[in-house]
N, C-alpha and C positions, 0 to 999 in steps of 0.2 A: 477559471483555473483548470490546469491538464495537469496528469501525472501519469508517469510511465512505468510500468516492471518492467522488469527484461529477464527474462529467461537465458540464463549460459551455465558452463561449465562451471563446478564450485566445489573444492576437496574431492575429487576424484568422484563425483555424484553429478547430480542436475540440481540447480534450483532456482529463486527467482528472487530478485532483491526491488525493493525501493530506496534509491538514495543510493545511501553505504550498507544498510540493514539489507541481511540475507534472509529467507526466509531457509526453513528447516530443508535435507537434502531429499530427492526423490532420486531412487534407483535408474529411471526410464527417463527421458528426453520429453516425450510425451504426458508422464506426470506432472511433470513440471509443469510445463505449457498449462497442462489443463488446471493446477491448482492458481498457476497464478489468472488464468481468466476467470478460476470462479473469484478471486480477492478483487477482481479489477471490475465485476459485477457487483458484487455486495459492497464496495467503494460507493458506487453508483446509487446505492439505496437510500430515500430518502427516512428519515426518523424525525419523533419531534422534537420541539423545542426544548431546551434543556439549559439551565444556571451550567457555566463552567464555572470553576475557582485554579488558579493556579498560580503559580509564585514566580515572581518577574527577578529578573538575572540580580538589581537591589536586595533582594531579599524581602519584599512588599509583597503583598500578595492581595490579587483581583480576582472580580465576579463579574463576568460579563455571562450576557445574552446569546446562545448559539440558536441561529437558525437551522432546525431540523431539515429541509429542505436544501440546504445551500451545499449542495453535494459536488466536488470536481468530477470532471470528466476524466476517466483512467482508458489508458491504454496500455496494449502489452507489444511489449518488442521481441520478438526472439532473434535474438544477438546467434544463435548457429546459425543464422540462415544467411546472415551480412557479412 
């Protein structure tokens, strides 16, 4: 699995989103950049194993097995430069 931030223009700030979710604004072009490679480093980190629990769209709710380990691959895009 891959994911990408992208770093662009955002309220009249910088900032860096996943998805649709933005993350907070940086004053500088370069903040940005640099907060989202640290997110897109610490993405990367492996932790360990851990019970999740969470509630499915039925309204059921599961406990499944996370592999600490099983970490995506993140990259960062900076959208000024395209």
């Amino acid at each position: 699995m891959s994911i990408s931030y992208h770093v662009s223009e955002h309220d009249g700030a910088w900032a860096y989103r996943l998805g649709d979710v933005w993350s907070e604004t940086f004053p500088t072009h370069e903040e940005a950049l640099a907060a989202a490679q640290n997110a897109a480093g610490r993405q990367q980190l492996g932790g360990q194993d851990a019970d999740i629990t969470y509630q499915r769209a039925d309204g059921s709710w599961t406990t499944e097995r996370s592999n600490g380990g099983d970490r995506p691959e993140a990259e960062v895009v900076d959208d000024a430069k395209e």
